[in-house]
C-alpha positions in Angstrom: -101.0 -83.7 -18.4 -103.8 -81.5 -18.6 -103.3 -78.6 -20.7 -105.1 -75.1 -19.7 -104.6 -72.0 -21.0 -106.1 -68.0 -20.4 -109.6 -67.4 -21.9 -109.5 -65.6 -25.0 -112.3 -63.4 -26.7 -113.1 -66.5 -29.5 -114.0 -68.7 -26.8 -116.8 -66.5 -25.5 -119.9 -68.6 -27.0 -118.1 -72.0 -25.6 -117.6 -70.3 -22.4 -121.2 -69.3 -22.7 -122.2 -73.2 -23.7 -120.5 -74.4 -20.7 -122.3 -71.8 -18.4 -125.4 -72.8 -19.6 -124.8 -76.4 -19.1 -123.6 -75.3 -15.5 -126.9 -73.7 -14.6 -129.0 -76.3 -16.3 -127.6 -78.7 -13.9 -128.3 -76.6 -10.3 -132.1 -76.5 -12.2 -131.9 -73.0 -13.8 -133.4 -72.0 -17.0 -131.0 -70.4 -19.4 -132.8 -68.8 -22.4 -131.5 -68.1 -26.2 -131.6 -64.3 -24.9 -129.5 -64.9 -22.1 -127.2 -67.0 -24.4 -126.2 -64.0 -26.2 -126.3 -61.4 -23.5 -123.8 -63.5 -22.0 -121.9 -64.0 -24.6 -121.5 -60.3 -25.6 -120.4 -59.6 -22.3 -118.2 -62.5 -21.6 -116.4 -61.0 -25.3 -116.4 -56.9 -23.7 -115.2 -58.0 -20.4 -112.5 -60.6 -20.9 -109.7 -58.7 -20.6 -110.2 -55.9 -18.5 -112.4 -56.7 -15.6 -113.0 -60.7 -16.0 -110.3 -63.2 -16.5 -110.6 -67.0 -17.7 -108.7 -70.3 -18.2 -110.1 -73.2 -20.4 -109.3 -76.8 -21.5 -109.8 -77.4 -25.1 -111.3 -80.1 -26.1 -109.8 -83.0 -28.2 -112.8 -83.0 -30.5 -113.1 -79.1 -30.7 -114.7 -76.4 -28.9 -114.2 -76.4 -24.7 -113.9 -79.4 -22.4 -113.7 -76.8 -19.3 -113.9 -73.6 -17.9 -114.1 -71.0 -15.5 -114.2 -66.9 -14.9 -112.9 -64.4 -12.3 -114.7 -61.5 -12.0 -112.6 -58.9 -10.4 -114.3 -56.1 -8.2 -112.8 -53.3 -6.3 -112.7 -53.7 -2.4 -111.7 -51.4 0.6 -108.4 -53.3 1.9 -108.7 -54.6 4.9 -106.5 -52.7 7.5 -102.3 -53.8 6.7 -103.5 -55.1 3.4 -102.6 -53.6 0.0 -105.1 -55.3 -2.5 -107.7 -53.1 -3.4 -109.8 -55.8 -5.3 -111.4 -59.2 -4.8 -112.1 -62.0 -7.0 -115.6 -63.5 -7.5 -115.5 -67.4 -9.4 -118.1 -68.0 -11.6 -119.2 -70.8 -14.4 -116.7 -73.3 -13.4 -117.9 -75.8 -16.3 -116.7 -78.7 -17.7 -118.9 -80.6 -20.3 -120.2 -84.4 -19.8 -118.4 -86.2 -21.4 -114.9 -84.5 -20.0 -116.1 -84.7 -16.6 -113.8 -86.7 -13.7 -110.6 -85.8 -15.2 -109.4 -83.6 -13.1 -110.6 -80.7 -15.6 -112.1 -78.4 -12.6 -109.2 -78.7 -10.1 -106.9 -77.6 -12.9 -109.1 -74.7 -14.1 -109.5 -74.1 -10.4 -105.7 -74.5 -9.6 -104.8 -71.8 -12.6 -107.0 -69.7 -11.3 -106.3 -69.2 -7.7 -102.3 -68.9 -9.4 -104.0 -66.2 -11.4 -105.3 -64.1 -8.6 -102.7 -64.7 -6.4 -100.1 -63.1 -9.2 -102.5 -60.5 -9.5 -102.4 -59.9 -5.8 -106.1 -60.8 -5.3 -106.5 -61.3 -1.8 -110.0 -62.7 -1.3 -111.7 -64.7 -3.6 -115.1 -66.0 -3.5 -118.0 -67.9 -5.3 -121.1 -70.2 -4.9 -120.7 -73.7 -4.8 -123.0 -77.1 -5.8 -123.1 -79.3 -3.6 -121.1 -81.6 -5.8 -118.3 -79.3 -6.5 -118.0 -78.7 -1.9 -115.1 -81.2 -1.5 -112.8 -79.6 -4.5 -113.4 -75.9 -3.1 -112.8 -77.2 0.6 -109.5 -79.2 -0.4 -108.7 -75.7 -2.5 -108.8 -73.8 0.9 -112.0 -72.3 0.9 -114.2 -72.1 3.9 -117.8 -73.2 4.1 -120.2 -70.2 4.5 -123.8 -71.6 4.9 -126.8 -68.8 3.7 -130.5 -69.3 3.0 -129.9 -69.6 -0.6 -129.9 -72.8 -2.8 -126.5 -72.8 -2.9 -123.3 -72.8 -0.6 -121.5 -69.5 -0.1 -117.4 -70.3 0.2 -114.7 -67.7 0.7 -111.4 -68.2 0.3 -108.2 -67.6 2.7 -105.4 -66.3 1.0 -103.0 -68.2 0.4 -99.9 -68.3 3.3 -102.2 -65.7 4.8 -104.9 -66.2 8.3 -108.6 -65.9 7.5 -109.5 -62.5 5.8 
């Protein structure tokens, strides 16, 4: 069983770490500044306007992760949520990867949001990461960046 838990304020540099390796991967260039920019704020925000779950791993540090920005948002008309969810830095490390790790940060997540009441959700996607998002119930928003925009339907709801 894979064990994941809320994001806490000590995990911010691993939650950075993983970030970084998620970037480096879609061919950006994190830098040492960035690292603890990122870092500072992952440490300010967690908690009040960003949420995370992780999977610790067995040898120490993160296996996994992932963030929720939360934004405010006009609700739509017979809606009551006044905020939306953006997913960011959904992570897991080499060696941890094909276990299931990013479904289950994914999964607690989305259960995270919904108890919140968080009625749209949305983030970029890899191309690699397409077929989890899609079997997630996200929708396939195609832009002229270098990577896929999804949204989210709510869950038991029609398209937002």
């Amino acid at each position: 069983m894979i064990e994941v838990r809320p994001a806490v304020t000590a995990d911010a540099a691993e939650i950075v770490h993983l970030g970084a390796l998620m970037y480096k991967a879609v061919g950006a260039k994190p830098t040492p500044t960035w690292a603890v920019e990122s870092t500072r704020m992952v440490r300010e925000r967690l908690g009040r306007d960003l949420f995370g779950m992780v999977i610790d791993a067995p040898e120490g540090g993160l296996a996994a992760c992932g963030l929720v920005n939360v934004a405010p948002r006009l609700a739509r008309p017979g809606a009551d949520a006044h905020a939306m969810g953006y997913i960011q830095w959904v992570s897991t490390a080499p060696q941890h990867q094909r276990k299931g790790y990013a479904r289950a940060i994914m999964e607690a997540l989305l259960d995270e949001t919904d108890r919140r009441g968080i009625e749209v959700v949305e983030l970029h996607a890899s191309p690699a990461g397409l077929h989890l998002y899609q079997d997630l119930g996200f929708f396939i928003k195609h832009d002229n960046v270098a990577m896929t925009s999804v949204r989210r339907r709510p869950r038991g709801q029609g398209p937002v």
